[in-house]
C-alpha positions in Angstrom: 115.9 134.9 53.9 116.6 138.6 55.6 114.7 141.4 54.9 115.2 145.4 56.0 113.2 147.3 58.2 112.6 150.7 57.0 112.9 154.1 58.3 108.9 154.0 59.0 109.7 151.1 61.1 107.9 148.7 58.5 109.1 145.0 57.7 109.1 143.3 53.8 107.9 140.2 53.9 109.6 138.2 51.2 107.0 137.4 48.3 107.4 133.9 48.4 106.4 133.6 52.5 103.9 135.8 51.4 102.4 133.8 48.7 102.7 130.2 50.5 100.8 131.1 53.3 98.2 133.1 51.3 99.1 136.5 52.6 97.4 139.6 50.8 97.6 143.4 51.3 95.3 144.0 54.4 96.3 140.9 55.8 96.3 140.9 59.9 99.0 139.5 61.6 100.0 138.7 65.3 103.9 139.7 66.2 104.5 137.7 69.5 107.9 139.6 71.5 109.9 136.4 73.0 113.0 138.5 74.1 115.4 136.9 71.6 113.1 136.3 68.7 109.6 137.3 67.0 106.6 135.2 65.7 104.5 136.9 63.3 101.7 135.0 62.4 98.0 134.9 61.8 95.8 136.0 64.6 93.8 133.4 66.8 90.2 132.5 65.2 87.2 132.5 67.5 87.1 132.2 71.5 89.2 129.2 73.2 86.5 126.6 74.1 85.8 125.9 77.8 84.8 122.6 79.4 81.7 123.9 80.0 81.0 124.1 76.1 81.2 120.9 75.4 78.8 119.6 77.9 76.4 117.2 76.1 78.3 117.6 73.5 78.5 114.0 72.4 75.1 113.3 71.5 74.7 110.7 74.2 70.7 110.8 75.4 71.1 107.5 77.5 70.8 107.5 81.5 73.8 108.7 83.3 76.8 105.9 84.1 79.1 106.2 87.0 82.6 106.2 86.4 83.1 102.4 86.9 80.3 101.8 84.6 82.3 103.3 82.0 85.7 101.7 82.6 83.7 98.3 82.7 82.7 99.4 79.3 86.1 100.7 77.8 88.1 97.5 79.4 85.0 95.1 77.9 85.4 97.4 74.4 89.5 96.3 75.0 88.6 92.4 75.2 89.5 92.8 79.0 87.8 91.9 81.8 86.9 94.3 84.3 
């Protein structure tokens, strides 16, 4: 598909791009510059999550196991021995 940019600078985005990813009037996009070519697309939701946000994360209330204590574990889980 091609489209025109105007004299305002602005870009058409053919109707049916528009409609199968759900894009209204008032949508924000993201335009990424990669030298050669463009990405438009929908911005980034929400922060990037950090190591330190999933701390305790798993629900696990249990004393604390060393590392070999949890490979013993995994390899027993595998029908290995450790």
């Amino acid at each position: 598909m091609n489209s025109r940019l105007s004299t305002k600078g602005q870009l058409i985005i053919p109707k049916e791009i528009r409609e199968r990813h759900g894009w209204r009037p008032g949508t924000d996009l993201e335009i990424e510059d990669h030298d050669e070519w463009v990405v438009i697309r929908l911005p980034a939701t929400g922060q990037a999550t950090t190591l330190e946000d999933l701390f305790g994360c798993s629900g696990y209330e249990g004393p604390r196991r060393s590392l070999e204590e949890m490979e013993a574990a995994i390899a027993k889980g595998a029908g290995k021995s450790p």
